[in-house]
C-alpha positions in Angstrom: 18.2 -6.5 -15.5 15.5 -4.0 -16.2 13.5 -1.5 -13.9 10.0 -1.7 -14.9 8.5 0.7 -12.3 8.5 3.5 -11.1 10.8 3.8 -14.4 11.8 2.0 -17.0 16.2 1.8 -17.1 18.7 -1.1 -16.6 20.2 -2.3 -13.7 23.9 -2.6 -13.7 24.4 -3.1 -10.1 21.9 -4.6 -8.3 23.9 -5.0 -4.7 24.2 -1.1 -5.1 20.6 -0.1 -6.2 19.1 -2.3 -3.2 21.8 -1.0 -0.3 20.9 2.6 -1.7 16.8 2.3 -0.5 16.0 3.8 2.6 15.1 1.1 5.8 15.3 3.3 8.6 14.9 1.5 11.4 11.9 1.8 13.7 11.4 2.6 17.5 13.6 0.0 19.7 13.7 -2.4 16.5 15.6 -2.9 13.6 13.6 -2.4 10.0 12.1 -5.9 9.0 11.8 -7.0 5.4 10.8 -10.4 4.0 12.3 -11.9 0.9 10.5 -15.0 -0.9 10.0 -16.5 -4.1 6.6 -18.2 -5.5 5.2 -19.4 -8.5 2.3 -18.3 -10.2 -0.1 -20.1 -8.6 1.9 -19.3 -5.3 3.9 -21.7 -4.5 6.9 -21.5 -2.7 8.6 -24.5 -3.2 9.1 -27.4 -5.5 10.0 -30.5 -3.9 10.0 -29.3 -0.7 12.7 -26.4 -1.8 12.6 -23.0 -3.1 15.7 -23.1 -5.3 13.6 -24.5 -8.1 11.6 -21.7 -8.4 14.5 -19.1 -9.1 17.1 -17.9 -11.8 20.2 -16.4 -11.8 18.0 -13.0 -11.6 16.5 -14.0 -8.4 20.2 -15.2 -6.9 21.7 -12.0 -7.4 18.3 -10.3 -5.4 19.1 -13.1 -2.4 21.9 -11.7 -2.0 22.1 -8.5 -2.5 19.5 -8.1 0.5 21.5 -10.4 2.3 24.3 -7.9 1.5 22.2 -5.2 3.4 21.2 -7.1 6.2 23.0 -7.2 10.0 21.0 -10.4 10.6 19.0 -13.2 8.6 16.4 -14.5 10.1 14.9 -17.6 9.8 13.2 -20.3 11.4 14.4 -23.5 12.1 12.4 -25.9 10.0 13.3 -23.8 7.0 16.9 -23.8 8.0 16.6 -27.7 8.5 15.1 -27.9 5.0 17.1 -25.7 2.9 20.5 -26.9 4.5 21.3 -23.5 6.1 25.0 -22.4 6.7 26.4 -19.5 8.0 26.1 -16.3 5.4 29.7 -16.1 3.1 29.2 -12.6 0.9 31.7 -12.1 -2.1 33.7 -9.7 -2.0 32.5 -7.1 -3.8 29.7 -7.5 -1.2 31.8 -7.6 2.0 33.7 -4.5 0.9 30.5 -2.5 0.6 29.6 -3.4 3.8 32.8 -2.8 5.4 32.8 0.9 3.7 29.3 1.3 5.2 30.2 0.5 8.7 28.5 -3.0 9.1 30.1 -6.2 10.0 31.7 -8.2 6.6 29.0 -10.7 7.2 25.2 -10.9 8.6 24.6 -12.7 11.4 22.0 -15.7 11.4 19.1 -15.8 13.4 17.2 -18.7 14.1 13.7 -18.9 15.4 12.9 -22.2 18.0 10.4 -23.0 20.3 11.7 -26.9 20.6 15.5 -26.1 20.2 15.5 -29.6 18.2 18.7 -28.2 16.6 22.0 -30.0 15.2 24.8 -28.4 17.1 27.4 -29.6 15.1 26.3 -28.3 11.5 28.1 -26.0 9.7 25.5 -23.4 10.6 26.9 -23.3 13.7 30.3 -24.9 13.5 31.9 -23.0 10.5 30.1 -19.7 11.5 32.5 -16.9 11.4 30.6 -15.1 14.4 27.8 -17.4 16.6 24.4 -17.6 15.1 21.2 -16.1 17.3 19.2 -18.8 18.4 16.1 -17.2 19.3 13.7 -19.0 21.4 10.9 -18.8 24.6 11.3 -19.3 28.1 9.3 -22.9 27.9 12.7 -24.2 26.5 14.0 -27.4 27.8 16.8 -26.3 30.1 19.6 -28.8 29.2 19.3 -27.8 25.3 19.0 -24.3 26.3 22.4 -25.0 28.0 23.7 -27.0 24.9 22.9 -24.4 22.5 24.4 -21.7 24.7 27.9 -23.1 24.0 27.6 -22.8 20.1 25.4 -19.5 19.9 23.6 -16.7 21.3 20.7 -17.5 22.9 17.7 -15.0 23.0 15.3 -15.9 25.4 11.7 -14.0 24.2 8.3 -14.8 25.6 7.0 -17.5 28.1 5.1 -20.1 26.4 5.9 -18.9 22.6 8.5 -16.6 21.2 8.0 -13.4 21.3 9.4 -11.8 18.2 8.9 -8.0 18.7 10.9 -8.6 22.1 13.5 -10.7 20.0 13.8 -7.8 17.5 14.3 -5.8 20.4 17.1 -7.8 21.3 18.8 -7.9 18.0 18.6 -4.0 17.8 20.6 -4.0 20.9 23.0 -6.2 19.3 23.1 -3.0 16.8 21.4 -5.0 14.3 19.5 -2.1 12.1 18.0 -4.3 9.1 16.8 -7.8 9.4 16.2 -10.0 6.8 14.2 -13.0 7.6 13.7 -15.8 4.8 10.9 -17.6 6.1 9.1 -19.9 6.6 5.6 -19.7 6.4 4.7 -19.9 10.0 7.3 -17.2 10.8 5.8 -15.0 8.3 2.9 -15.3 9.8 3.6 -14.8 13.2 5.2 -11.7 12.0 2.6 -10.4 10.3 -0.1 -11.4 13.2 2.0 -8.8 15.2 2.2 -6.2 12.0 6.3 -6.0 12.3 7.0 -6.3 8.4 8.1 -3.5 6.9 8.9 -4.1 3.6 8.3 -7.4 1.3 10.5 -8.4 -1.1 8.7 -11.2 -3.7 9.9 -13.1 -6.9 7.5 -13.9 -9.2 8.2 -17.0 -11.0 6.9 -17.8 -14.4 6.1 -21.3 -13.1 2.3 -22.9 -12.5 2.8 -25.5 -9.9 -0.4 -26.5 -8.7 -0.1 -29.4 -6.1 -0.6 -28.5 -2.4 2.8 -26.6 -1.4 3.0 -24.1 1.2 1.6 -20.4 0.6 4.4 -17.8 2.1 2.6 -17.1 5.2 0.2 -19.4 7.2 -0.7 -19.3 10.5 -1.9 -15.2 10.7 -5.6 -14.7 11.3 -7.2 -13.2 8.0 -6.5 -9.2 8.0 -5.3 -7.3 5.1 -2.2 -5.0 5.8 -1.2 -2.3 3.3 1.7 -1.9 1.1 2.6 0.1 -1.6 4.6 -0.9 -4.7 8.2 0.8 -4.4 9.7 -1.1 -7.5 9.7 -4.1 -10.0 12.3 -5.3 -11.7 12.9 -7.9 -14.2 15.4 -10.3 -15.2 15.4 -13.7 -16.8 11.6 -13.8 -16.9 11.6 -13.5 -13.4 9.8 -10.2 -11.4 11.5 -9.2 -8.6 9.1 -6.3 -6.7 9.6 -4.7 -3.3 6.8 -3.7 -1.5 6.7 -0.8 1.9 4.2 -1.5 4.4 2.1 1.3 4.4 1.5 2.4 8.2 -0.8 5.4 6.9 -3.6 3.1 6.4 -4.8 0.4 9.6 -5.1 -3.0 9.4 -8.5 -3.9 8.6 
């Protein structure tokens, strides 16, 4: 893999390059960075899935920022759709973490309003510590109870989910970087409140067209800065990290 900005050298470790960038984490939250994939044309799945879109390039980035992260969030329609499980590292992976103080594997994190959740998927049966479920105090009480058994609950908000409230919650948990994959509506909702920190994007050399899902829908229309920390590329894939820039407003 090659760095193409800020200069140009190869990438021989990847896991080590990405747990070596600074995410300090912010006042009574952890840092919070967003990872996707599009097309060209910006879409972010094919066939109702993102794995199409990817390459061996854009695997290794998935998870070496899982291998940074204490928790992955996610919501829980993209955790229905891409058949989420709980996190399993490799090795290599789980000893880095292990030398840096962090838990051998993230903890999930999973955004609900509905709790329409299957309690006895892997994602919460096989998990080698209980998921977050993260949801608002409009729950319906006998699934709240349900879910209690299986996971963490983290009640946030009245009506909707409050998320700077839940990040709260995971810092307290000693969460420090969070990693949430999506979906659209989550990345919106996160954005609406101006909590991402950094965005992580691959660039697929793929036009798509059709009608699928932009990364982030939902968030009124405001532009938030970034600035371009790296690109790298690797199987005709670019792979860039971006730093919300909280110099400059919203506007």
């Amino acid at each position: 893999m090659q760095r193409l900005w800020p200069e140009p050298a190869e990438v021989d470790d990847l896991a080590a390059l990405v747990a070596a960038e600074a995410r300090p984490a912010g006042p009574g939250r952890p840092w919070l960075l967003v990872n996707m994939v599009s097309s060209l044309d910006g879409a972010i799945v094919i066939g109702g899935r993102s794995g199409g879109l990817g390459g061996p390039a854009d695997k290794a980035m998935f998870t070496a920022l899982r291998g940074i992260a204490d928790v992955i969030l996610v919501g829980a329609g993209t955790a229905r759709a891409e058949g989420y499980g709980p996190p399993r590292p490799p090795e290599a992976i789980r000893s880095a973490r292990s030398a840096r103080g962090q838990a051998a594997a993230p903890r999930l994190a999973v955004v609900t309003r509905s709790l329409d959740l299957d309690l006895t998927s892997p994602l919460f049966r096989d998990a080698e510590e209980p998921p977050f479920v993260i949801t608002s105090g409009a729950a319906d009480p006998v699934r709240l109870a349900a879910t209690g058994q299986v996971a963490e609950v983290v009640v946030s908000g009245d009506a909707d989910v409050d998320l700077l409230g839940a990040l709260g919650a995971l810092a307290t948990a000693d969460a420090s970087v969070v990693t949430c994959e999506g979906g659209p509506r989550l990345n919106g909702d996160l954005l609406d409140q101006d909590l991402i920190d950094e965005w992580a994007l691959t660039l697929s050399p793929l036009l798509v067209g059709g009608d699928a899902s932009r990364a982030v829908v939902g968030a009124p229309p405001a532009a938030h800065p970034l600035r371009l920390d790296r690109v790298l590329e690797g199987d005709g894939l670019l792979l860039g990290r971006w730093l919300r820039d909280r110099s400059r407003s919203v506007v």
